[in-house]
C-alpha positions as CSV (number, residue, x, y, z in Angstrom):
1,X,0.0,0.0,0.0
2,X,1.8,3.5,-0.8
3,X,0.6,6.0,1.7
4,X,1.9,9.5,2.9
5,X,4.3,9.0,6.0
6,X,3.4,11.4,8.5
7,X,7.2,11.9,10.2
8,X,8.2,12.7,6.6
9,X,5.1,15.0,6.1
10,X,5.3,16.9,9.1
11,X,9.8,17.4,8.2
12,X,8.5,18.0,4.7
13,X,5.7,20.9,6.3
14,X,8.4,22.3,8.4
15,X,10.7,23.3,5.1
16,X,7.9,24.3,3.4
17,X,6.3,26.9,5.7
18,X,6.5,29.9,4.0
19,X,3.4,30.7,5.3
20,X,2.9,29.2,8.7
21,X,-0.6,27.0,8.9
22,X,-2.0,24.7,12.2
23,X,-2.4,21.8,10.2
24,X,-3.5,18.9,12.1
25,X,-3.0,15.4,10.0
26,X,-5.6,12.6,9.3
27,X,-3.8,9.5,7.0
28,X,-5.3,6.7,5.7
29,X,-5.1,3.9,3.3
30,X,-8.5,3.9,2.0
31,X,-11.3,6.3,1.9
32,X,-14.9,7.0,-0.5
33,X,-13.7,10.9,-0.5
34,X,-11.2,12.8,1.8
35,X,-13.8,15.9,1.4
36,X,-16.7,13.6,2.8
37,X,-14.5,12.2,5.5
38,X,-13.5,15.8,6.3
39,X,-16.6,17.2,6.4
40,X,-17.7,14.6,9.0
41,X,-14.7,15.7,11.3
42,X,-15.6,18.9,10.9
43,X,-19.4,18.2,12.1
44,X,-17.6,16.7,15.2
45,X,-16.2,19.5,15.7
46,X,-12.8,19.4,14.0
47,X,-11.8,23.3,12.8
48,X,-9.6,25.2,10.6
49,X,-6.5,23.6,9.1
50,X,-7.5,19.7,9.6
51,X,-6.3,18.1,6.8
52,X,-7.3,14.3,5.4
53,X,-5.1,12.8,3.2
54,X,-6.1,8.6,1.7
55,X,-3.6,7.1,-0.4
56,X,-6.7,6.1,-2.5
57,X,-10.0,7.0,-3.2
58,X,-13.2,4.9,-3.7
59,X,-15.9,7.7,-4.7
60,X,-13.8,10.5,-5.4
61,X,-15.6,13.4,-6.3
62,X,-14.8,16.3,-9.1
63,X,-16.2,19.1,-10.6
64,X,-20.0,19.3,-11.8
65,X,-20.7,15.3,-9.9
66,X,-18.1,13.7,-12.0
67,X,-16.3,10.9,-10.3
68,X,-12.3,11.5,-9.6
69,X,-10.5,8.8,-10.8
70,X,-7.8,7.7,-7.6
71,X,-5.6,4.9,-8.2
72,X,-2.9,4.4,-5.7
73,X,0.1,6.4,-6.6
74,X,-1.8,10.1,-6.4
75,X,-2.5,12.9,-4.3
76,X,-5.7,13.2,-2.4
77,X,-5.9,15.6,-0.1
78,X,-8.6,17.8,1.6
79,X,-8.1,20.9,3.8
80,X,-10.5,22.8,6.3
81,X,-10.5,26.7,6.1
82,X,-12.9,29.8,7.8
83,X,-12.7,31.9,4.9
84,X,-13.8,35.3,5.9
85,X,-16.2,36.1,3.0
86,X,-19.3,36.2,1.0
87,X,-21.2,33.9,-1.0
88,X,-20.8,35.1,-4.2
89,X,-16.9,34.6,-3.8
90,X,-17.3,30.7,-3.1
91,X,-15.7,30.1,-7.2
92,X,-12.7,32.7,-5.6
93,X,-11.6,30.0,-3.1
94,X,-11.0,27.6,-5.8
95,X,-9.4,29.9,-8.3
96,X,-6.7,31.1,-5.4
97,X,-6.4,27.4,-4.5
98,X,-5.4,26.7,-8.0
99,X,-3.4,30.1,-8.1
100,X,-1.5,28.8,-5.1
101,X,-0.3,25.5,-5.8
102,X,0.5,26.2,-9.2
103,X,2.8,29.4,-8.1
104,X,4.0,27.2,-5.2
105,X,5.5,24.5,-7.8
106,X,6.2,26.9,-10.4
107,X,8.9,29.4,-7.9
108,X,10.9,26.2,-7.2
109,X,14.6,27.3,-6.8
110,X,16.8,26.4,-9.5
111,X,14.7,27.8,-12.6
112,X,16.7,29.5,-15.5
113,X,14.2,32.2,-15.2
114,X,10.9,32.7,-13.9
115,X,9.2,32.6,-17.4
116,X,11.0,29.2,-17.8
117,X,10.1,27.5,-14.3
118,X,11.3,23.8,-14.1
119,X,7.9,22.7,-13.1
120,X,5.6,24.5,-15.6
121,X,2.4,24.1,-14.0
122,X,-0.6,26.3,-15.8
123,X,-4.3,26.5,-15.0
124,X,-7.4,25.5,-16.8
125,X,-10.3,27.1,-15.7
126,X,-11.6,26.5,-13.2
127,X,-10.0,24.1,-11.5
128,X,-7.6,22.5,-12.9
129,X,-3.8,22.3,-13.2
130,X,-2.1,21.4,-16.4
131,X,0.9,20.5,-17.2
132,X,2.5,20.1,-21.1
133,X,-1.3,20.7,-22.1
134,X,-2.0,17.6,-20.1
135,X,-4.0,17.4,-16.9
136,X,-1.6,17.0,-14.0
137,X,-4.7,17.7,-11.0
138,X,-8.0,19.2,-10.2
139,X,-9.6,21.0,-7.3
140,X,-13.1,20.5,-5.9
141,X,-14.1,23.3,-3.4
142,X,-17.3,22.7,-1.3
143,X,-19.0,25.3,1.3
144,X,-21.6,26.0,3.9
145,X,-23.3,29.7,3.9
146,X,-24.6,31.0,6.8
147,X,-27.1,34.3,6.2
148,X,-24.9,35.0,2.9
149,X,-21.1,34.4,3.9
150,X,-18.7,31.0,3.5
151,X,-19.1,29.8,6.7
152,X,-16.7,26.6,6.6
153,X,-15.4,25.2,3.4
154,X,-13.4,22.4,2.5
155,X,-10.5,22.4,-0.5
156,X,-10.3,18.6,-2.1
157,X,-7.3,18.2,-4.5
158,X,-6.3,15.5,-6.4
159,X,-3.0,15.8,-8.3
160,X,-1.3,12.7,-10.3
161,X,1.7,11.7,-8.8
162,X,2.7,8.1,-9.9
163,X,-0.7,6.8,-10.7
164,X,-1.7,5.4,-14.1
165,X,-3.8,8.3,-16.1
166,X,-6.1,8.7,-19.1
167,X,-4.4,9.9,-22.3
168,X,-5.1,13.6,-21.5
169,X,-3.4,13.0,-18.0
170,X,0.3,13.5,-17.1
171,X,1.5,12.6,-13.9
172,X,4.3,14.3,-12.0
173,X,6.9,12.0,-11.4
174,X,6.8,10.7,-15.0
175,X,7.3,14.4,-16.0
176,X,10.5,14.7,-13.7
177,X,12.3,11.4,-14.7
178,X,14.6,13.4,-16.7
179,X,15.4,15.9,-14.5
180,X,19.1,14.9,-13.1
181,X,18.0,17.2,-10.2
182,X,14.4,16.9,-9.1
183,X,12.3,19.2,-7.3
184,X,9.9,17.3,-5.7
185,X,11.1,13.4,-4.8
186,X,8.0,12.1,-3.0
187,X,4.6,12.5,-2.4
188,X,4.9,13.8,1.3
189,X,7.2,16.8,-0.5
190,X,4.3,17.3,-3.1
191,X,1.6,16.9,-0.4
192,X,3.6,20.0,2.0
193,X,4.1,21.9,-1.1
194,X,0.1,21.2,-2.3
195,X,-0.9,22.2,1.6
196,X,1.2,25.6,1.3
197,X,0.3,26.3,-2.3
198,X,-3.4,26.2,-1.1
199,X,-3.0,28.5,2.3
200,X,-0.9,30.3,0.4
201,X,-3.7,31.3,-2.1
202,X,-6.7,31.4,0.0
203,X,-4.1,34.1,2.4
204,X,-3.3,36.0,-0.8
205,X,-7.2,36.2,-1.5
206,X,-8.3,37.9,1.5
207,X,-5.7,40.0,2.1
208,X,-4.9,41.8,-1.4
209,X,-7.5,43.5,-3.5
210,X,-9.1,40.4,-6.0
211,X,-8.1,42.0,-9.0
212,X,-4.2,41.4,-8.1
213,X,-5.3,37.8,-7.6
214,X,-6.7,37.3,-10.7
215,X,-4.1,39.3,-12.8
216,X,-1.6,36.8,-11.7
217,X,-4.4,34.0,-12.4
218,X,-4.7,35.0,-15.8
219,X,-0.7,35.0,-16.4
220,X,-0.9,31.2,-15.9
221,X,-4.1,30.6,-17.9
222,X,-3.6,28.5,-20.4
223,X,-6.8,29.1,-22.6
224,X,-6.4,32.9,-23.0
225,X,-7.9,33.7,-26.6
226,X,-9.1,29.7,-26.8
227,X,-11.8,29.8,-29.8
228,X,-15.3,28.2,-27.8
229,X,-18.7,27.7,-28.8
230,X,-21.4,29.0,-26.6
231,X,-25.1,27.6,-27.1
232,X,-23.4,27.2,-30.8
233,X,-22.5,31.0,-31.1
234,X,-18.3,30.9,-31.4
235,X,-16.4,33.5,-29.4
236,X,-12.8,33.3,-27.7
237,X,-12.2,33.3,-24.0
238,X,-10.7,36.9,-23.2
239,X,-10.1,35.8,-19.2
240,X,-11.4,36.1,-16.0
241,X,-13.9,38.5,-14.5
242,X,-14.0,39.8,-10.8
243,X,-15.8,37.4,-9.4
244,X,-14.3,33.8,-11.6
245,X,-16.7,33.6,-14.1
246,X,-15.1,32.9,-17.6
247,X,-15.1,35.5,-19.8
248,X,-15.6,35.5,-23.6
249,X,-16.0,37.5,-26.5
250,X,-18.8,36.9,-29.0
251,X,-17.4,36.7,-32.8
252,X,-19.8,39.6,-34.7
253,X,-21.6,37.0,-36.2
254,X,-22.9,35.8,-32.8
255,X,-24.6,39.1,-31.5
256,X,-23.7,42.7,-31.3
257,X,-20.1,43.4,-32.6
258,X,-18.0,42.5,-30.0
259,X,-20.2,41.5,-27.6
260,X,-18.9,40.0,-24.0
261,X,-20.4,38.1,-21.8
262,X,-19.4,36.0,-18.6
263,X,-20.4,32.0,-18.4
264,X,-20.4,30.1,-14.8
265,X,-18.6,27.0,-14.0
266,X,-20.6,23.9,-15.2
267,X,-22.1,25.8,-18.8
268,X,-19.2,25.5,-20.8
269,X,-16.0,23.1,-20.6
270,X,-12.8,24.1,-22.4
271,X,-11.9,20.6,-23.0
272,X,-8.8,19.2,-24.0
273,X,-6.3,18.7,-27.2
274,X,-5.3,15.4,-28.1
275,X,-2.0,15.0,-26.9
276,X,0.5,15.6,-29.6
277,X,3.2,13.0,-30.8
């Protein structure tokens, strides 16, 4: 059975705490969904910072009910935050989650530059990471609202370490085998850096303005000017408005010349290329 070690997590936290975080650890071998099994801490009164983390997954969950495929040799994690904010910001917490991780594996020391990072993770709205155009993880955000604000949420992610994946997968280690010098060498370094890329986001969300938030989102979106259909009209996707929605640009055919408008999560899917040979 591969599972996390949790000496080598917490040494692996310690070197990664940029951003200091009381993260209290649940491991196990097997579970349906590290966000349900979190969820029922939490309603026994577990709080901010509990983490789950299950070497595999029975009924993982992703985006819009789809199951989350989670062979042994991934990442599944869950963390519990407070966030301090309203409703209408619940798509924020995943976007900064995404943010996060992605800028945590991208500013690994030892890059020629930082427009050549080593690790050159991107971001697929909204919620996943990408890798070489391939899908390296995903990020399923749930919440409870209390008289309009985020009361307690959880942050699932699933990120493919050594695991077997579909054709418009990549998984991390594979990526690094060629790399005399490797950044990350296990999953208890990927889990410390996913935990720190995640508080690091949701920390950077509350305490700049949004719109620095998603400036930086957009400079690692990989679908920027992406041609889409929307209920059949074509447009191309122009970015990211204040509060996550997806924007795009209606072609003049579609509507009034030049025409935007903003789509929510689950109404359009950007898809993926066939991997190139």
């Amino acid at each position: 059975m591969v599972r996390i070690d949790r000496d080598l997590l917490k040494n692996a936290l310690k070197q990664e705490s940029t951003c200091p975080f009381p993260f209290v650890l649940h491991i196990y071998d097997t579970v349906s969904s590290t966000n349900s099994v979190l969820w029922e801490l939490i309603d026994r009164g577990s709080t901010e910072g509990t983490v789950v983390i299950a070497a595999q997954q029975t009924a993982g969950r992703g985006q819009r009910g789809h199951q989350w495929r989670s062979p042994l040799g991934g990442l599944y994690l869950s963390l519990a935050l407070t966030p301090k904010m309203g409703a209408q910001n619940a798509l924020l917490l995943t976007i900064s989650s995404a943010w996060g991780i992605a800028t945590t594996l991208r500013e690994l020391p030892g890059s020629s530059s930082p427009d050549q990072p080593r690790i050159p993770v991107q971001l697929k709205w909204p919620n996943d990471l990408i890798l070489k155009e391939r899908k390296l993880g995903g990020i399923l955000t749930e919440t409870r609202v209390q008289r309009g604000k985020i009361v307690k949420a959880v942050v699932g992610v699933g990120i493919n370490w050594e695991n077997p994946v579909p054709e418009i997968g990549i998984n991390l280690k594979s990526f690094l085998a060629s790399d005399p010098r490797p950044l990350v060498t296990s999953l208890e370094k990927l889990a410390a850096m996913t935990l720190q890329g995640i508080v690091w986001g949701y920390q950077q969300a509350q305490l700049q303005p949004m719109g620095n938030l998603l400036s930086s989102y957009q400079q690692l979106f990989a679908s920027m000017a992406r041609p889409v259909l929307v209920d059949g009209h074509p447009g191309l996707v122009t970015g990211i408005s204040a509060c996550g929605k997806l924007r795009v640009r209606l072609n003049p055919t579609s509507g009034a010349p030049g025409s935007e408008i903003t789509i929510e999560p689950g109404k359009i899917s950007l898809g993926y290329d066939p991997p190139r040979s």
